[in-house]
TILOGU-364638 format. One record per residue (C-alpha): residue number from 0; chain; x, y, z. Coordinates in steps of 0.1 Angstrom, whole numbers, plus 5000, padded with zeros to 4 digits. Layout:
# TILOGU-364638
   num   chaine     px     py     pz
   NUM        A      X      Y      Z
...
END
This chain:
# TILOGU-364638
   num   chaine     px     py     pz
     0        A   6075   3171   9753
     1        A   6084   3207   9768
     2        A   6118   3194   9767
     3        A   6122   3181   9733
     4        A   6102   3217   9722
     5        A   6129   3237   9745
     6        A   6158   3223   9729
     7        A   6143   3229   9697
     8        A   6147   3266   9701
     9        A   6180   3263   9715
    10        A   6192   3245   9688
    11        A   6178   3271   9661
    12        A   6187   3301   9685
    13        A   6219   3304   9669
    14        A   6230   3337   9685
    15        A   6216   3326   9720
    16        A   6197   3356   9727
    17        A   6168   3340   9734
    18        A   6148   3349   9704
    19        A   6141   3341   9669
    20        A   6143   3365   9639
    21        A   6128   3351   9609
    22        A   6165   3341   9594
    23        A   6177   3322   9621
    24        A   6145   3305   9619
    25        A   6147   3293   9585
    26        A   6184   3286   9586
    27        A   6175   3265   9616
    28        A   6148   3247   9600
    29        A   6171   3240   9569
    30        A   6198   3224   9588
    31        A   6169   3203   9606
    32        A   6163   3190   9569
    33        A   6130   3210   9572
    34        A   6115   3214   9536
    35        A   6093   3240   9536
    36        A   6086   3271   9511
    37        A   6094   3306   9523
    38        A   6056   3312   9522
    39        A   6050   3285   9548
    40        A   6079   3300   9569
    41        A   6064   3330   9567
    42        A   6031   3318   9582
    43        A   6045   3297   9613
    44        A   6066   3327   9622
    45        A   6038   3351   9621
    46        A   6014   3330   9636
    47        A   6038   3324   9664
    48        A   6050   3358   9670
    49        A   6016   3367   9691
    50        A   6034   3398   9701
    51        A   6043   3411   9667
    52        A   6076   3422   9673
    53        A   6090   3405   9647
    54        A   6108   3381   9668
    55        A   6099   3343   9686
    56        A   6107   3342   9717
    57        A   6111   3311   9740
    58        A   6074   3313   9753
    59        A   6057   3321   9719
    60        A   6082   3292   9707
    61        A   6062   3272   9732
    62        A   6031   3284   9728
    63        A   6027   3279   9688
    64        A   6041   3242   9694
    65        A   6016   3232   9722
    66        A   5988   3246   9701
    67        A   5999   3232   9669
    68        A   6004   3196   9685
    69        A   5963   3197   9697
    70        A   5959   3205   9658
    71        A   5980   3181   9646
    72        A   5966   3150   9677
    73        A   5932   3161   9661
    74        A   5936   3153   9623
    75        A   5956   3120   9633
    76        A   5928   3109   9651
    77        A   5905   3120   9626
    78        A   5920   3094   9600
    79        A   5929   3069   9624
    80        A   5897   3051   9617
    81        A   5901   3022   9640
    82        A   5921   3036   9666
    83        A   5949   3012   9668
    84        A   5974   3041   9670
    85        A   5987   3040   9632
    86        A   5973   3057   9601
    87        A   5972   3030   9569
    88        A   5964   3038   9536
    89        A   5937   3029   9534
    90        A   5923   3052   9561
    91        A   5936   3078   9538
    92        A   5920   3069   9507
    93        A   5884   3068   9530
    94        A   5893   3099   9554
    95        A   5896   3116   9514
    96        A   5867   3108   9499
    97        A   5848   3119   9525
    98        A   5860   3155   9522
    99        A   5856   3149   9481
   100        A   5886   3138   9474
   101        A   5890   3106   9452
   102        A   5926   3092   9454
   103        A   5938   3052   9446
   104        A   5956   3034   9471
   105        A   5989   3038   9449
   106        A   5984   3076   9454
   107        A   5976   3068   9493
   108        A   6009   3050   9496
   109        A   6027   3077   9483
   110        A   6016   3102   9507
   111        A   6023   3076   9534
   112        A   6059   3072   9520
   113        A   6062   3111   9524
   114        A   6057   3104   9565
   115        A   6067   3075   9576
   116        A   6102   3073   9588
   117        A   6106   3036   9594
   118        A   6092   3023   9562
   119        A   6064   3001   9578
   120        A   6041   3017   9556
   121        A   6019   3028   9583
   122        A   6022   3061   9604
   123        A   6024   3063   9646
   124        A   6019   3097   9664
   125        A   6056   3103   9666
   126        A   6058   3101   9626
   127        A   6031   3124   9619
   128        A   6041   3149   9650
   129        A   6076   3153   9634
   130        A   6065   3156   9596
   131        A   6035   3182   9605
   132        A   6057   3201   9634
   133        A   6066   3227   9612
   134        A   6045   3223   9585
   135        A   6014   3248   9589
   136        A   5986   3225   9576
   137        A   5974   3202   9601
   138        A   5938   3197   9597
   139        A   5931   3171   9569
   140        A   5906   3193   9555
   141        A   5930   3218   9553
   142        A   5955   3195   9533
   143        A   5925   3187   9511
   144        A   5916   3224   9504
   145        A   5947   3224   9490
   146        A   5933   3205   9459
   147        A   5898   3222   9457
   148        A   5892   3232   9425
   149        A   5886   3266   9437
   150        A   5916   3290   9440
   151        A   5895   3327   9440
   152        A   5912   3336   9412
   153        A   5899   3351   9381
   154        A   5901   3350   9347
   155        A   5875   3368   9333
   156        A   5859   3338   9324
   157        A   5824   3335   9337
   158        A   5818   3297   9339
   159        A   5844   3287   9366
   160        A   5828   3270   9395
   161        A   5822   3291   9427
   162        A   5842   3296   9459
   163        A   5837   3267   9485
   164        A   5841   3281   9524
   165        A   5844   3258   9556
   166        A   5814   3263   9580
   167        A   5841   3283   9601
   168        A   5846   3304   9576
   169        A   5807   3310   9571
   170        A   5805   3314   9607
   171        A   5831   3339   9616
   172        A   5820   3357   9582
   173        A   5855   3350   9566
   174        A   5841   3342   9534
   175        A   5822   3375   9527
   176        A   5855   3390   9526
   177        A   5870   3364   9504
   178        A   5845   3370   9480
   179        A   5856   3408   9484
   180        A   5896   3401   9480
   181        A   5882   3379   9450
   182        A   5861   3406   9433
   183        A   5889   3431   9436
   184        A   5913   3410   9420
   185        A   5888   3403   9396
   186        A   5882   3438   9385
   187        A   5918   3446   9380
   188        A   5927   3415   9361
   189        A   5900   3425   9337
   190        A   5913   3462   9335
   191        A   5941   3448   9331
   192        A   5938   3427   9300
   193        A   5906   3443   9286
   194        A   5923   3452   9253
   195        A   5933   3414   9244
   196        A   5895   3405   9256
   197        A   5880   3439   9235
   198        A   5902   3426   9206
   199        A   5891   3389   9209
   200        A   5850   3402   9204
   201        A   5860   3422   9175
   202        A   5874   3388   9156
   203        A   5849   3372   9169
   204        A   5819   3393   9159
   205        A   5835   3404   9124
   206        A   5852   3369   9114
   207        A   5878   3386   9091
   208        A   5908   3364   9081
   209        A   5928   3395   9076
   210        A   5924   3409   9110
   211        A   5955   3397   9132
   212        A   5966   3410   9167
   213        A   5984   3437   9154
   214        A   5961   3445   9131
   215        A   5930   3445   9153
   216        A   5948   3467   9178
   217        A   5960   3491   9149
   218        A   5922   3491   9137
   219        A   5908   3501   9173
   220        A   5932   3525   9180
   221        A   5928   3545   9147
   222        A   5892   3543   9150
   223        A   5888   3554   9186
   224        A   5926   3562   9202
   225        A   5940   3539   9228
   226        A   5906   3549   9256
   227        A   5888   3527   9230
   228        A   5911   3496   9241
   229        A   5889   3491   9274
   230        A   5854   3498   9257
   231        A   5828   3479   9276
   232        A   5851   3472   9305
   233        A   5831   3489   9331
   234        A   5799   3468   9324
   235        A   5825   3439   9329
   236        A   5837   3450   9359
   237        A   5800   3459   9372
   238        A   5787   3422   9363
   239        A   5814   3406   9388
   240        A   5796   3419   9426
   241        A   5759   3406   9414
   242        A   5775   3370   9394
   243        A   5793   3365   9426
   244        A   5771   3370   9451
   245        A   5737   3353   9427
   246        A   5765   3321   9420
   247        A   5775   3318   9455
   248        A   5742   3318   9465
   249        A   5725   3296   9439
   250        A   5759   3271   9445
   251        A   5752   3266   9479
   252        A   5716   3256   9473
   253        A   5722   3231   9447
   254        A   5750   3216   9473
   255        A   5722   3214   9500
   256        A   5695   3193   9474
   257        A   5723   3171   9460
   258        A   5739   3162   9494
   259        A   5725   3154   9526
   260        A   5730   3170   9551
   261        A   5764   3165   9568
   262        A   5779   3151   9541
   263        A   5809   3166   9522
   264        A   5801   3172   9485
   265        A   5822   3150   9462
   266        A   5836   3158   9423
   267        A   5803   3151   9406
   268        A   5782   3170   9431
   269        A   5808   3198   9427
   270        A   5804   3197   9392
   271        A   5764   3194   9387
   272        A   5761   3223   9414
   273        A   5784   3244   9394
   274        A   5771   3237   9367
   275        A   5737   3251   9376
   276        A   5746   3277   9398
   277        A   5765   3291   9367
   278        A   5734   3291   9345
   279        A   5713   3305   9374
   280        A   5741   3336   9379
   281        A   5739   3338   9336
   282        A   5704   3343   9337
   283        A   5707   3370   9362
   284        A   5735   3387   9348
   285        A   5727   3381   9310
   286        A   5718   3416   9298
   287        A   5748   3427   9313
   288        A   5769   3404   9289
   289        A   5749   3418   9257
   290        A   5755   3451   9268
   291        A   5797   3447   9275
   292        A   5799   3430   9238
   293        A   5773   3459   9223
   294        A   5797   3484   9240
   295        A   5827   3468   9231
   296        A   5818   3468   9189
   297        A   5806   3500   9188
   298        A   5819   3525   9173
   299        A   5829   3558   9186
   300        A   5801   3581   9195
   301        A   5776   3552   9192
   302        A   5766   3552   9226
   303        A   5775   3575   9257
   304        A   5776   3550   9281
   305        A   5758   3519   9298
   306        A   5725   3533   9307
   307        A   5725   3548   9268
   308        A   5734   3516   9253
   309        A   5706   3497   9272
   310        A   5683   3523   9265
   311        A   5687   3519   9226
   312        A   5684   3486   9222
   313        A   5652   3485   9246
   314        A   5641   3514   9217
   315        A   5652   3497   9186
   316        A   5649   3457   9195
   317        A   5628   3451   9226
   318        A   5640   3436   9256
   319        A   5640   3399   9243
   320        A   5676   3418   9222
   321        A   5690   3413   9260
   322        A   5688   3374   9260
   323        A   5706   3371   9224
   324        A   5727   3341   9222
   325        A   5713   3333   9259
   326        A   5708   3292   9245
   327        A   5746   3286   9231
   328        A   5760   3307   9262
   329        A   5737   3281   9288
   330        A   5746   3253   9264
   331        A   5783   3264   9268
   332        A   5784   3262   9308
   333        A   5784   3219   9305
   334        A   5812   3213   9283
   335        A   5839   3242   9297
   336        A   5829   3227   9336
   337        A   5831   3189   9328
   338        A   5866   3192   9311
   339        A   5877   3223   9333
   340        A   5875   3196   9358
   341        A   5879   3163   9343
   342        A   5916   3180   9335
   343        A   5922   3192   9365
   344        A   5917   3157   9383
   345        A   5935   3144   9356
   346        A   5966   3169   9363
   347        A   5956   3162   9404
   348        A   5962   3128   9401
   349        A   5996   3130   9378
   350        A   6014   3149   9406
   351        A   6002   3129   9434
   352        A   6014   3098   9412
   353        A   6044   3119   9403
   354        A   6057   3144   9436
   355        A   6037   3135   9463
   356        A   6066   3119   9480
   357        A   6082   3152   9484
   358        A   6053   3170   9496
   359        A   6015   3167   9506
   360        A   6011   3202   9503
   361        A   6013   3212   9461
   362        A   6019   3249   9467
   363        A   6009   3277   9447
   364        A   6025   3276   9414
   365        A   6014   3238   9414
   366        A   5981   3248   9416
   367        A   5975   3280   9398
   368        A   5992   3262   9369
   369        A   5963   3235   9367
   370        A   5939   3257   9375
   371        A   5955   3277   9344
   372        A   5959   3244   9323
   373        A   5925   3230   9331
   374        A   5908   3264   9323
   375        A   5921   3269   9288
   376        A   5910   3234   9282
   377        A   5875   3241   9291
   378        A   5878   3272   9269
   379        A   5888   3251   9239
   380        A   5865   3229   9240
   381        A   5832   3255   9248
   382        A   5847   3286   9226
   383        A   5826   3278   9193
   384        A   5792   3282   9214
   385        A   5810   3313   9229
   386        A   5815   3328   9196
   387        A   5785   3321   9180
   388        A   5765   3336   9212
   389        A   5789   3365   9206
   390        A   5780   3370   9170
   391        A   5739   3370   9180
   392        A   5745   3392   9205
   393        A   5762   3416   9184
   394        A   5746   3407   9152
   395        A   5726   3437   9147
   396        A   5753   3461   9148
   397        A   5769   3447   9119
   398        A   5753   3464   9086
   399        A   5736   3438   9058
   400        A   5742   3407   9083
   401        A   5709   3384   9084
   402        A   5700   3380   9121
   403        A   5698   3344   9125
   404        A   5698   3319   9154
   405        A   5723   3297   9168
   406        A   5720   3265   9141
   407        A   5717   3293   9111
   408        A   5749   3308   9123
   409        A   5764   3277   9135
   410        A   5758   3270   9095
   411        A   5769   3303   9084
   412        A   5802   3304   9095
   413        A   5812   3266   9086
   414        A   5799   3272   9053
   415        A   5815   3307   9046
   416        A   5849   3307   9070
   417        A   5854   3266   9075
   418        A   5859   3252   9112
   419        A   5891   3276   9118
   420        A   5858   3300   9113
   421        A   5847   3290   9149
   422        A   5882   3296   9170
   423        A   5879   3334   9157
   424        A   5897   3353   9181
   425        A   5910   3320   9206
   426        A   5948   3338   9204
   427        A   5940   3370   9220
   428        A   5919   3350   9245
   429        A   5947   3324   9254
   430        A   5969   3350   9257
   431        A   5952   3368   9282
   432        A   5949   3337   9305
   433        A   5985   3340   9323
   434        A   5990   3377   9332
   435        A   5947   3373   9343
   436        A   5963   3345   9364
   437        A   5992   3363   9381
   438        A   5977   3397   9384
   439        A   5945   3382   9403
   440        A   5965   3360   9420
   441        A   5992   3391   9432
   442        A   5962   3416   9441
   443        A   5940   3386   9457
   444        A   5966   3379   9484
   445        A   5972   3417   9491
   446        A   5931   3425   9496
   447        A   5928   3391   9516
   448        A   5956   3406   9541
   449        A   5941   3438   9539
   450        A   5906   3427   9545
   451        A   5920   3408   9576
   452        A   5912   3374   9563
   453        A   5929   3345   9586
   454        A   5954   3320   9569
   455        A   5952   3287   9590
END
């Protein structure tokens, strides 16, 4: 093996200095028919290059191989169910499921096709050792986390299902600062599109047919200059730490009671347990949410800040003003999670039936893009209870407007602005749903190097 590893490196040492710069090494890989992105490149060079120099040389070369094989001899024994030396795929479909993964034997088959070089449809060691050589996932958990519906990247949407981290992760206390890189990116996504969100409760609250985008922006703008765009953006930004850390918390309790113990949690499980842990982080958070939308419809001068705004409507209302539209927001978490997820299986399973030959690994843009996708879905189909708890949170700002609950208002609006009545402000909020996606996803990477988080 040290002598099929050694002429390896000769062979991509084009210059025969004895070291690799991170050109040679891809050009080397592409004439080697090596498929990989320039992310994944990126990774096996840097993880090799203990010295960081910015070059391999022969004994890192060595080194990374040797460890990567012990990785890649553990995952094949891992789905080598009955040890007889070959991977079927049917030990895929079973090694899957275990870690939560449903998959049919079609999908299997495909995967199989993507490895095995002498069309027996099974895999030997020296099939999966070539395909996984320079390929940086080699656990099978690893290649599975790759379709977690869980990417740490936010939207500003407050339903999505939590962060799921490896026991290593918990251990080595990875995940506390993944939940940091995510909160960051969180906040400046937010900033970032708070006008198109600020602009989406003022349709939504006010229900005018004549008020467009331009419009709306125009209106806020003259009435408060362009500061007012990110009113009530701070008490979003504040919410994020304590939803986090009360839905992480609450998520990985609900895990523990609907699994036992040992055993990896599967789509349902995932789904119930976010479900709940959702509603648990809403009823923590709640107030907050009154007082973002409160902020966000005032008008200029109404209130000085947070602690002012709070303070009036504990004056005027009583605290029971904080819980407003509390029953359509809970009654909102069910449908956005079971389609946010039924979609993105559904997308899952398409480009495993569709590309899977050319890659186990979807990448990045694969993924964001359902995560995008299934998201807006979930949107669609919970945004009426979204604006109708918007409207009762905000109801007693508006002057002459009867303060009714959810059914009333439910009523209200299909009698007085027809079903179209209930998508009130959906444009602004689709719109923000792409540059949320990229931004988080640009300034989530950055804190997680940053931070010092480990890629695998």
């Amino acid at each position: 093996m040290d002598a099929l590893y050694g002429d390896l490196f000769w062979q991509l040492d084009y210059d025969k200095d004895g070291t690799l710069d991170i050109l040679e090494f891809q050009e080397g890989l592409m004439d080697l028919g090596v498929t990989q992105s320039l992310e994944e490149e990126q990774k096996i060079f840097t993880t090799g290059d203990v010295n960081k120099d910015g070059k391999l040389d022969f004994e890192e070369f060595m080194k990374y191989l040797k460890d990567h094989e012990k990785k890649m001899k553990l995952a094949f024994k891992s789905l080598d169910k009955n040890n007889d030396g070959k991977i079927e795929a049917s030990e895929i479909v079973q090694s899957l499921e275990t870690l939560g993964l449903t998959i049919s034997e079609q999908q299997a088959e495909l995967i199989l096709q993507s490895i095995d070089a002498d069309g027996t449809m099974t895999v030997d060691w020296n099939e999966w050792r070539d395909y996984f050589l320079f390929n940086p996932a080699t656990d099978i958990e690893e290649i599975v986390r790759f379709w977690k519906h869980s990417t740490g990247i936010d939207i500003g949407d407050s339903l999505t299902i939590p962060d799921e981290f490896t026991e290593d992760e918990k251990k080595s206390g990875q995940w506390w600062r993944q939940l940091l890189a995510g909160g960051v990116a969180g906040a400046v996504s937010r900033t970032s599109t708070a006008p198109l969100d600020r602009l989406k409760v003022m349709m939504q609250v006010h229900g005018s047919k004549s008020m467009n985008i331009f419009g709306g922006f125009r209106q806020m703008i003259k009435e408060g200059g362009i500061r007012s765009l990110w009113r009530g953006n701070g008490t979003n930004v504040i919410k994020i730490a304590p939803e986090t850390a009360v839905k992480f918390w609450a998520y990985e309790q609900y895990k523990k009671l609907l699994t036992e113990e040992g055993q990896k949690i599967g789509t349902f499980e995932r789904f119930v347990s976010g479900s709940m842990a959702g509603a648990t982080a809403q009823t923590f958070i709640y107030p907050m949410e009154v007082l973002k939308t409160r902020l966000a419809v005032g008008k200029t001068g109404q209130y000085s800040g947070i602690y002012d705004c709070a303070k009036k409507i504990l004056k005027h209302e009583g605290f029971g003003a904080f819980y407003k539209g509390y029953i359509p927001n809970l009654l909102g978490i069910i449908p956005y999670a079971g389609i946010d997820l039924a979609v993105y299986e559904l997308l899952k399973s398409h480009w495993l039936d569709n590309f899977a030959k050319d890659s186990v690994n979807p990448g990045v843009m694969v993924l964001l893009g359902c995560g995008a996708l299934s998201s807006t879905c979930g949107q669609l189909a919970s945004y009426p209870l979204a604006l109708v708890r918007t409207r009762m949170q905000a109801q007693a700002m508006v002057e002459g407007a009867p303060q009714l609950n959810m059914v009333g208002l439910f009523r209200r609006i299909i009698s007085k602005e027809g079903l179209p009545g209930l998508y009130r402000g959906i444009t602004p909020n689709f719109m923000k749903v792409l540059p949320a996606v990229g931004i988080s996803y640009v300034v989530y990477e950055n804190m997680k190097q940053t931070l010092g988080v480990t890629q695998k």
